[in-house]
N, C-alpha and C positions, 0 to 999 in steps of 0.2 A: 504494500500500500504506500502510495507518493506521500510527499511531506503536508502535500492539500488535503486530502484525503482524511489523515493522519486530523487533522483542523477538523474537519467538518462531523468525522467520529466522535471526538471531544466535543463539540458543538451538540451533539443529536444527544447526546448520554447527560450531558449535563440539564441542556432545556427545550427539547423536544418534547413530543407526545410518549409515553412508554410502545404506541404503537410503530412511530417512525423510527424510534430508536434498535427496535427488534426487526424491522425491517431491513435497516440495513447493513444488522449483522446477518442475517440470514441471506441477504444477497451479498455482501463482500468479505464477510468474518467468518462464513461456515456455521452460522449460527441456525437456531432452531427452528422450521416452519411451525414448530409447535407454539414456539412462547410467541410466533406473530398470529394464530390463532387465538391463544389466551388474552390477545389485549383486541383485537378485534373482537371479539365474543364480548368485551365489555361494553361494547357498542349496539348491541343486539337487542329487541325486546321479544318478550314471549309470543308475540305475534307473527316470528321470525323474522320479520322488517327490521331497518335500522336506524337508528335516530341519536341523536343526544351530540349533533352536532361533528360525527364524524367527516362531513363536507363541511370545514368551520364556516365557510361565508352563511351557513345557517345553524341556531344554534335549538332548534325546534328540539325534546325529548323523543316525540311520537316517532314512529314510522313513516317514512317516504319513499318512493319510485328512488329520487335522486338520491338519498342518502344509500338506499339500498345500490345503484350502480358506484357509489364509490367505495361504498363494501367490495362490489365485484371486481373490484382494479384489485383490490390485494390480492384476492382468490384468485384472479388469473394473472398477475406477477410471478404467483408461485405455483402457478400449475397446483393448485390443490386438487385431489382427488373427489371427483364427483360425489364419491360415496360419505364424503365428511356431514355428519347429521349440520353443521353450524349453515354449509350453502345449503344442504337439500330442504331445512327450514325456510331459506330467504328463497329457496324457489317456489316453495308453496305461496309465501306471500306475494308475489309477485303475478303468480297466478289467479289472484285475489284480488288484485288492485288492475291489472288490466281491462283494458276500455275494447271490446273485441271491432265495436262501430269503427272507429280512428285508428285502431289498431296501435293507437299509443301510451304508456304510460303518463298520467300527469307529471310534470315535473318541478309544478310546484302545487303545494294544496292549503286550504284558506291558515289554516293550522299556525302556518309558518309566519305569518301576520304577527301572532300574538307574544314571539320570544323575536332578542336581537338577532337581524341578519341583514344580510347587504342589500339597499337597493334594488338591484333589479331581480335578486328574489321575491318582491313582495307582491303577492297575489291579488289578484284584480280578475272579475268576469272580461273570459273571452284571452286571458293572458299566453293558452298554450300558442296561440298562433305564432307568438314571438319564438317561442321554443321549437316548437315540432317535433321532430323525433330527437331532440337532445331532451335525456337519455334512450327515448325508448328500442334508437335503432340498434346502438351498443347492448342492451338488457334483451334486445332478441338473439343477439349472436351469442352470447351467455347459456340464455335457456337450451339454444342448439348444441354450446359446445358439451354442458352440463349433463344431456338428458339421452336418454335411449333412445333411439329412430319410434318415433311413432308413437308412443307417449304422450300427454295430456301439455306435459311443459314443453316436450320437443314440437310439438304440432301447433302449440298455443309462438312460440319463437320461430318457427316458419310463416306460419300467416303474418305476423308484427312486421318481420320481413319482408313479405310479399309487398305487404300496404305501404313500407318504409321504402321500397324500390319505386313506386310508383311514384312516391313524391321525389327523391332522386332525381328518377331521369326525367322528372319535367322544369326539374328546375336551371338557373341562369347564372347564379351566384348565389353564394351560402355562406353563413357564420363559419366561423371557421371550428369555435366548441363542433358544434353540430356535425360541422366535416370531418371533424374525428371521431367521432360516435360509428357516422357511414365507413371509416376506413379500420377500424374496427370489427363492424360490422364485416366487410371485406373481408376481412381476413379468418371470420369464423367460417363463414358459409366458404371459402376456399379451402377450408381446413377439410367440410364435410360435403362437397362440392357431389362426389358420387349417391349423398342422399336424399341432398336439397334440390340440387340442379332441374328437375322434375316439376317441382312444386313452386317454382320461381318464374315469375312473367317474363324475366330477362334470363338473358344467358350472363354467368358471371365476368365471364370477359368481355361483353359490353360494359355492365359495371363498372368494371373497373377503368377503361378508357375515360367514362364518364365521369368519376367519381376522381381522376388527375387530373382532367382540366379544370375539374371546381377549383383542386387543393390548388395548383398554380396559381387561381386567381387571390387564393388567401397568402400567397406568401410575399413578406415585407422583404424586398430587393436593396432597400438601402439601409447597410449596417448604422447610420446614423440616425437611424429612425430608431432602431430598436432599443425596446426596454420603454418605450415610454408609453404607456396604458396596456391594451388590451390583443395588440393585435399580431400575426402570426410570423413565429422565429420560424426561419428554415428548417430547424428542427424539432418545430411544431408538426410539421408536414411529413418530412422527412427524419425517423426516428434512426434509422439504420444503414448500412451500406447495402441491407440487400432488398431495399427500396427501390422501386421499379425507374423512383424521379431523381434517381442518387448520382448516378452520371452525368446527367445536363448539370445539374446543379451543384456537382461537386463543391468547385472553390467557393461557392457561400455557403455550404453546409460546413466546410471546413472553418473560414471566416467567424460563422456562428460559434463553433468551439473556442475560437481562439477569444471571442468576446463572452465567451462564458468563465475562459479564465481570467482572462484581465478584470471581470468584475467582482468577483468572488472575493468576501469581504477577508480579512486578518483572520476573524475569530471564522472562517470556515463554510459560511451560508453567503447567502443572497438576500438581498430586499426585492420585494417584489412590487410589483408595478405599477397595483390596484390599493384603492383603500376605498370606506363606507361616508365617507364625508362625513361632515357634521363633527368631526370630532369624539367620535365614539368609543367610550371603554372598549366597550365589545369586543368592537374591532382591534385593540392592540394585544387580546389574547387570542384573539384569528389572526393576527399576523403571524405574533411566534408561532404558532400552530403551522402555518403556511410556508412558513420559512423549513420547519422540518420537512415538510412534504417535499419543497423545492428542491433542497437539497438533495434528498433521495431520487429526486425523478431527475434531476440531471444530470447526476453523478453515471447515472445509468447511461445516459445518451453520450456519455464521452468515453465510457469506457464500450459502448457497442462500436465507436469507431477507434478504439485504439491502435488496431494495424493500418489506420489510414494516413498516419502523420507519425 
């Protein structure tokens, strides 16, 4: 482990989440996928959903679609096995909360109104139009990769799909959140492509043509742009070397690296980009919060191109 590296360890163990912190001993210390079950599980309620703020930008207790897909970011970081009772709970509730008309999950619910969270989490009639399938289209590629062919949650994650395809390929331009949900999505239904392939309006390789030209148009081309609010690093788009858009864009995904280490603070992390205005407590323990998370997800993106530089 580098001497940055080395920083951002002491960083996550000192004043991280115990989740972010088991996190990334488990991806770069050989640590436990157990003890990053344990601290996920505290996130959990009996309903199998998740709540109590594991997405910090909302700090809602109850159960949600969104808090439940950031559950599922850990569970498939670590390849957790399907058969683990903590996901096959969060896929019952998900089975639960599903809209079969829209074929979306909400992604936000009145709920979230009533405890601190950011801005454009706050719920309002008619609000999913903003979202769409952020999360629902990533939470369908979950349920596919999670469930047995033909299955109540496998069949319930193909149809979310099908109706998540449709708005896709009609679309012109996309958030970029959003666009990683579908590229996501991408990459479950590729995974199980001899299952789904069938039961999918499009063929996956149109998708996917479709589904580059969006991300191209989400990606910030001038490194002097980046960092400032909301909008897409080259290795937002592009997480890996064996990215279909990795070639063209090589020298700014590399760029992107090297402006990831030149900002990385002394003590190890990054500041992030966003805040809740106003001035909000809240908000300064979703920062720390976010800064853990940050660190772990980009630590990641630099060491999947380590043999590139």
């Amino acid at each position: 482990m580098n001497k940055h590296m080395e920083r951002t360890s002491r960083w996550l163990k000192r004043n991280a989440r115990p989740l972010e912190a088991a996190r990334w001993e488990a991806l770069f210390e050989k640590g436990s996928k157990a003890k990053v079950l344990e601290y996920l599980k505290a996130f959990q309620n009996e309903d199998g959903g998740f709540g109590h703020g594991v997405e910090p930008d909302f700090q809602l207790p109850d159960s949600s679609p969104m808090a439940a897909w950031a559950a599922s970011q850990v569970l498939t970081e670590l390849n957790v096995s399907s058969k683990e009772p903590l996901l096959q709970q969060m896929a019952s509730y998900l089975l639960r909360t599903y809209d079969h008309h829209s074929g979306m999950w909400p992604s936000v619910i009145p709920e979230v109104n009533q405890y601190p969270h950011a801005p454009w989490w706050t719920w309002r009639e008619g609000v999913q139009t903003n979202w769409m399938f952020n999360p629902g289209a990533e939470i369908a590629g979950f349920l596919i990769d999670c469930s047995q062919a033909n299955t109540e949650a496998w069949s319930t994650g193909v149809e979310s799909a099908g109706k998540a395809l449709q708005h896709l390929m009609n679309a012109h331009e996309m958030d970029f959140h959003e666009w990683q949900c579908y590229q996501n999505l991408w990459i479950s239904l590729n995974r199980n492509a001899e299952q789904v392939q069938d039961h999918l309006p499009y063929s996956i390789q149109r998708v996917q043509a479709h589904l580059l030209s969006l991300g191209e148009k989400c990606l910030i081309m001038d490194p002097s742009e980046w960092g400032n609010g909301y909008g897409a690093l080259p290795t937002d788009i592009i997480s890996s070397p064996q990215h279909p858009l990795y070639s063209q864009y090589k020298p700014l995904v590399l760029e992107n690296l090297r402006y990831f280490l030149r900002t990385l603070k002394e003590e190890g992390v990054w500041d992030i980009s966003w805040d809740w205005g106003g001035g909000s407590k809240a908000f300064a323990v979703a920062e720390q919060q976010w800064k853990g998370i940050t660190a772990v997800h980009r630590w990641k993106i630099i060491n999947a191109f380590q043999e590139e530089w």
